[in-house]
C-alpha positions as CSV (number, residue, x, y, z in Angstrom):
1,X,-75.1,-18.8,50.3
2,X,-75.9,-19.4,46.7
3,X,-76.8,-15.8,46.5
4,X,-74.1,-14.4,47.8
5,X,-71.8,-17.0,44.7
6,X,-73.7,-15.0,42.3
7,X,-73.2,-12.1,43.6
8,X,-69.2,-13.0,43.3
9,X,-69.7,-14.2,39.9
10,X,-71.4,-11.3,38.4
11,X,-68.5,-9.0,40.6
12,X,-66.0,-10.7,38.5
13,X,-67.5,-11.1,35.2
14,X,-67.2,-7.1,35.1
15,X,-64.3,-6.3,32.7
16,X,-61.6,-3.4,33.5
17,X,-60.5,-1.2,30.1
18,X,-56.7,-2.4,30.1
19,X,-53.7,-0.1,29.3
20,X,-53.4,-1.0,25.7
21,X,-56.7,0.1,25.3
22,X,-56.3,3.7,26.4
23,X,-55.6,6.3,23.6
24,X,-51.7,7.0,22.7
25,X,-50.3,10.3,23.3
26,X,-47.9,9.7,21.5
27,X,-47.6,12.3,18.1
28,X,-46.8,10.7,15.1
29,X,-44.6,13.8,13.8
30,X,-41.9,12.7,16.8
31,X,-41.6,9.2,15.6
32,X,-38.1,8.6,13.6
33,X,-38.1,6.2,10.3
34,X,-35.1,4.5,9.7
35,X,-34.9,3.2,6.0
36,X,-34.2,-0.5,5.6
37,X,-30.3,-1.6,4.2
38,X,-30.6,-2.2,0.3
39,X,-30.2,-5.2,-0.6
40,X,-27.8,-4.4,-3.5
41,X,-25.7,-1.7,-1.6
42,X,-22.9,-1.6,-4.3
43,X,-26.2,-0.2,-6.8
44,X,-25.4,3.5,-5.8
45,X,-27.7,6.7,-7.0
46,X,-26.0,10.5,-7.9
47,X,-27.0,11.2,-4.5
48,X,-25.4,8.5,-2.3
49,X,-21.8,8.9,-4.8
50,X,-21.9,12.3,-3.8
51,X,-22.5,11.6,-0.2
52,X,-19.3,9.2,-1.0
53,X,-17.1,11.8,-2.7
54,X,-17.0,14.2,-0.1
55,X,-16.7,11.3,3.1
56,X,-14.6,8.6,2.3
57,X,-13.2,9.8,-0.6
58,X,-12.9,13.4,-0.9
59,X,-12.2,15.0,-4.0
60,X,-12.1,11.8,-6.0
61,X,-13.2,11.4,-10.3
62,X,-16.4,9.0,-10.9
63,X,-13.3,6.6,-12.6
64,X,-11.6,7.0,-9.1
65,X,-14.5,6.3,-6.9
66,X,-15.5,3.4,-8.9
67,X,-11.7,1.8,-8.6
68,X,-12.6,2.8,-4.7
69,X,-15.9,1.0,-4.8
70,X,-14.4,-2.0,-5.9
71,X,-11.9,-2.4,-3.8
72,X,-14.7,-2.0,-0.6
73,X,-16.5,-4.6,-2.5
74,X,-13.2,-7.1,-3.1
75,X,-12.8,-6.8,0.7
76,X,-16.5,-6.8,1.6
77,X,-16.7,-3.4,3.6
78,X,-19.2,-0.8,3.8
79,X,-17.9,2.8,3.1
80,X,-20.8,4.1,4.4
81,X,-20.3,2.3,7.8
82,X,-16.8,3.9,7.9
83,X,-15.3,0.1,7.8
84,X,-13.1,1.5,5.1
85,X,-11.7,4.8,3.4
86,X,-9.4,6.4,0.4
87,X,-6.6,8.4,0.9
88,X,-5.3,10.2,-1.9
89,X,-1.2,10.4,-1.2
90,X,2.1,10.7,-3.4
91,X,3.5,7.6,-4.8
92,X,7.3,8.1,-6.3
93,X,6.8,5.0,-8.4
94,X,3.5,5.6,-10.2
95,X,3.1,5.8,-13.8
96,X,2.0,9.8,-14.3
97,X,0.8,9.4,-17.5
98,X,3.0,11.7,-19.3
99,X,6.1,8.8,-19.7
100,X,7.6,9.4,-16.1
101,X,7.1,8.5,-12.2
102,X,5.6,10.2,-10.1
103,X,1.6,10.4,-9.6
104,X,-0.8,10.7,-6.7
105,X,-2.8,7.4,-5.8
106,X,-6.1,6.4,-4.0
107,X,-4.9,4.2,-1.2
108,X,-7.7,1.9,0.5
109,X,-7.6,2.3,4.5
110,X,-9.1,0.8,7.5
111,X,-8.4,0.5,11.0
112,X,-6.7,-2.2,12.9
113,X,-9.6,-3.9,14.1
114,X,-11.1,-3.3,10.9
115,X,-7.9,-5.1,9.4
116,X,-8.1,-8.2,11.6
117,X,-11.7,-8.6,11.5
118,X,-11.0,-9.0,8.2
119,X,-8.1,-11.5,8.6
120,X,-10.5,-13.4,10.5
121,X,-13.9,-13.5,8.7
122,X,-12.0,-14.7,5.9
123,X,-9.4,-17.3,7.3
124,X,-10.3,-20.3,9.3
125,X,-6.7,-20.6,10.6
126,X,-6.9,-17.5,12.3
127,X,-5.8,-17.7,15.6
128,X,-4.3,-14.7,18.1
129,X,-1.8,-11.5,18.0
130,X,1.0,-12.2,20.8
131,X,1.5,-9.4,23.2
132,X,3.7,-6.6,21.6
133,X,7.2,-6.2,22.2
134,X,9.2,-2.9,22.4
135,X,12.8,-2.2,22.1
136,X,15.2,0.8,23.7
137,X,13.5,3.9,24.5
138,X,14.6,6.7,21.7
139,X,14.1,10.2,21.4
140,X,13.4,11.9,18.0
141,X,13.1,15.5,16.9
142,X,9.7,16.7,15.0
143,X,10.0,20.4,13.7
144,X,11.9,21.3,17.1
145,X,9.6,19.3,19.2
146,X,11.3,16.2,20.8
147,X,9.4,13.2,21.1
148,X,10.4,10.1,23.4
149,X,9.5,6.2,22.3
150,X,10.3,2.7,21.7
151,X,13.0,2.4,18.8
152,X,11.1,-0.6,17.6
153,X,7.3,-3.0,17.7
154,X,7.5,-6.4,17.5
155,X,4.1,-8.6,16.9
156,X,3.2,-12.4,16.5
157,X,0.4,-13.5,14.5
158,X,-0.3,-17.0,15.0
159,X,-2.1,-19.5,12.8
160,X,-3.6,-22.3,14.1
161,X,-1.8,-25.9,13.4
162,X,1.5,-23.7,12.6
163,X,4.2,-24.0,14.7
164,X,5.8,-20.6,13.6
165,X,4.2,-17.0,13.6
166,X,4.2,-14.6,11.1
167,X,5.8,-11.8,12.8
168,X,5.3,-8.0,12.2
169,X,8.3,-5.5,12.8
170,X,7.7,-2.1,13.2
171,X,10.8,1.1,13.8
172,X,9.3,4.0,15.7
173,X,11.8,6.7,13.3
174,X,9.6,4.8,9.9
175,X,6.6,5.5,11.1
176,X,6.5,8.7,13.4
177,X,4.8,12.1,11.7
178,X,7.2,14.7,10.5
179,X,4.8,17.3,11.0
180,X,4.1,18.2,14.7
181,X,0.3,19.1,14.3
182,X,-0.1,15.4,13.5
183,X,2.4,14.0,16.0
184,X,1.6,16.2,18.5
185,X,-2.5,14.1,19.5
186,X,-1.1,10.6,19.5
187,X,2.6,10.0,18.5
188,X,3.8,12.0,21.1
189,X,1.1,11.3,23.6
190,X,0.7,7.5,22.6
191,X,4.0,5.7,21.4
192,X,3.4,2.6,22.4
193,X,-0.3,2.1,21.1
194,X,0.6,3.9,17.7
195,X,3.7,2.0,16.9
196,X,2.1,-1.4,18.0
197,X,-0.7,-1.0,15.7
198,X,1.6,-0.7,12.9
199,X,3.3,-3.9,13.7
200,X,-0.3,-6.2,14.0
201,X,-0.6,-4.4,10.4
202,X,2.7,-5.7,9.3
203,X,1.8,-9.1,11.2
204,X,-1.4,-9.6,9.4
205,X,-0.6,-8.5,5.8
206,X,2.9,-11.7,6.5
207,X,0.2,-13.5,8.1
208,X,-2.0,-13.0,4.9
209,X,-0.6,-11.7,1.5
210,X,-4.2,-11.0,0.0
211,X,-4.4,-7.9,2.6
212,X,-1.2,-6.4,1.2
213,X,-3.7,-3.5,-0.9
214,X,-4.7,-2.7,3.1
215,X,-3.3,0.2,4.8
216,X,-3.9,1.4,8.2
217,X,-3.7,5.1,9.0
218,X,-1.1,5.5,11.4
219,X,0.9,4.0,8.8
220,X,0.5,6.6,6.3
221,X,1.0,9.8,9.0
222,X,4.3,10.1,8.0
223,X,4.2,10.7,4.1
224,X,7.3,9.6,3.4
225,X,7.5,9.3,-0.6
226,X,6.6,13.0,-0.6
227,X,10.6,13.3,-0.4
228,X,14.3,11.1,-1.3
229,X,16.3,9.7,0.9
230,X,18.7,12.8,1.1
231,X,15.5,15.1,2.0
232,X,14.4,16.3,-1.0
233,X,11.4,17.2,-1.7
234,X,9.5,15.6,-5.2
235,X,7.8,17.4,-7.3
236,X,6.1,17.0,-10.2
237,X,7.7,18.8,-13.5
238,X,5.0,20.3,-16.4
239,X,7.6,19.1,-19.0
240,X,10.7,17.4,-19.4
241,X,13.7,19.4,-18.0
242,X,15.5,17.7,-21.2
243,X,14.9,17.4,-25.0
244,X,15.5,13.5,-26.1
245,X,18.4,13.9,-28.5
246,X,17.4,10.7,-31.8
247,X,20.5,8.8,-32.4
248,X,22.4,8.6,-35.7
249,X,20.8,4.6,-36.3
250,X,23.7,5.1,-39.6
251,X,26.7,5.7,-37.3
252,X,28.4,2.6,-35.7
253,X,28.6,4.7,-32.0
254,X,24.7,6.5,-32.6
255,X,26.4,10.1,-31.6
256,X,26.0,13.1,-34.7
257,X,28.5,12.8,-37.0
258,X,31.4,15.8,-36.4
259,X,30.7,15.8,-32.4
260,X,32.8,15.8,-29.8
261,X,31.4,12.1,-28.5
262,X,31.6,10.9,-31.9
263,X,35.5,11.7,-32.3
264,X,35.7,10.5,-28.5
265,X,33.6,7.0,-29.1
266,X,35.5,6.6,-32.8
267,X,38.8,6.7,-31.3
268,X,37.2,4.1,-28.7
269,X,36.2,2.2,-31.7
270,X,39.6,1.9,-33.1
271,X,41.4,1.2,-30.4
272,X,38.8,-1.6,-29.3
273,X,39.8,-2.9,-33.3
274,X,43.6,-3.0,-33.6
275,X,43.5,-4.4,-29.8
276,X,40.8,-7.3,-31.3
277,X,43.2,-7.7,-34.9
278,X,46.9,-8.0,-32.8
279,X,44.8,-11.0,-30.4
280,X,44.0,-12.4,-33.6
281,X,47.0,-12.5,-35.4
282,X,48.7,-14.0,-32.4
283,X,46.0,-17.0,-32.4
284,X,47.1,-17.8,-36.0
285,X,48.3,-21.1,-36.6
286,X,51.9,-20.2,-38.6
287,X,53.1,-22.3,-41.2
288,X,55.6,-25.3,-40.3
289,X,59.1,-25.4,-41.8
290,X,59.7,-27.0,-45.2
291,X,60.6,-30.9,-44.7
292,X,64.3,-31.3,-46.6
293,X,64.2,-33.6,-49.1
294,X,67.5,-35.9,-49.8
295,X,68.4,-38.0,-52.7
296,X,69.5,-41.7,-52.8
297,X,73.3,-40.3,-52.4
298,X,72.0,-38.7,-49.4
299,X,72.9,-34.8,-50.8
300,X,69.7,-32.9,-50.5
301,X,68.1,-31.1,-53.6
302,X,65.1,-29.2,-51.9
């Protein structure tokens, strides 16, 4: 019996080679690296700016892309994770350098839930977007092509410990592409979704003025200051269409001497005068009377 324990023992003292110990098979050439995050990501070499210049902001000056850098940095977004982009676009009321309006601007974008995360990450009284609310059903006209949707987007944002929401208003005409290759994916396809996500951007930037810089993309589909409110389109002039006429700082009216508006402005002039000297002269105070005087005898001498 003992023999036959001894015989178990020495069975089972006997060691197996394990899996870990057989050779890998695996090649070291099909093995993918993956570089660790830097830890200063705003530290950027020629390489990754140009990797920059021709993603998230194509086309863009080193003085531009550094104004785009910072304002990923001021929101705390990665460019390179696509959390936020620059759109170069018309702005009517931009300074263009040359003493007039008119300039094209980087504007910072992100998406919705880009926007939101934002709101939330950053405010503690961040609470929930109501569900959105659509007026009348419209149809609009985009280069011949007719497109059907709600005439406006309404959103809440709420706040919690506030009683009221900020509220985000969207109109379907404001926002909706006037070009049909860009209406033609989602505006016509999606009109509800596109028009709602314009109104949570409204919602949030009321909600939160410091996200006012923020734009979302279907807001910017329609390139509105590209033209005036009659239709016209702007353009940007080489040189003035106008030479600046310098005033006469000597004459009284500032038009040349022996002009047309000079004659014109110093008949104004006089006019304006003798209408000024006849109100005067009748606010003088006129002289009273002479008193009579009378002697003792009561005939008067004066």
């Amino acid at each position: 019996m003992a023999k036959q324990i001894r015989k178990k023992k020495r069975k089972s003292g006997k060691s197996k080679p394990t899996h870990s110990a057989r050779p890998s098979t695996a090649s070291a050439s099909t093995a993918i690296v993956v570089a660790r995050p830097p830890e200063r990501p705003w530290e950027l070499d020629n390489e990754q700016l140009t990797i920059l210049k021709n993603s998230v902001a194509k086309g863009a000056t080193d003085e531009e892309l550094k104004f785009c850098l910072t304002v990923a940095r001021r929101y705390k977004l990665d460019p390179f994770r696509q959390q936020i982009w620059f759109i170069k676009r018309w702005d009517s009321g931009a300074d263009n350098g040359k003493g007039g309006r008119g300039a094209y601007v980087w504007s910072p974008q992100v998406g919705i839930y880009g926007m939101l995360h934002i709101a939330a990450r950053d405010h503690a009284d961040y609470g929930t977007l109501s569900k959105p609310e659509y007026g009348p059903d419209i149809t609009i006209e985009v280069e011949g092509h007719k497109i059907k949707g709600p005439q406006w987007c309404t959103v809440q944002l709420w706040k919690k410990g506030l009683s009221e929401p900020s509220v985000g208003e969207a109109w379907f005409e404001e926002y909706c592409p006037k070009v049909w290759d860009n209406a033609k994916l989602f505006w016509a396809k999606y009109q509800h979704r596109m028009i709602a996500k314009c109104a949570k951007a409204q919602a949030a930037r009321e909600a939160y003025p410091d996200l006012g810089g923020l734009l979302i993309p279907e807001e910017c589909q329609r390139g509105q200051d590209d033209f005036t409110e009659s239709g016209r389109q702007i353009v940007e002039a080489d040189e003035p269409s106008y030479v600046p006429r310098r005033l006469d700082e000597n004459a009284p009216h500032g038009h040349p001497p022996d002009s047309e508006k000079a004659r014109l402005a110093a008949a104004q002039l006089a006019k304006v005068e003798a209408a000024d000297k006849e109100l005067e002269e009748s606010h003088k105070v006129r002289p009273a009377p002479p008193v009579p005087v009378y002697n003792l005898e009561g005939n008067r001498v004066s």
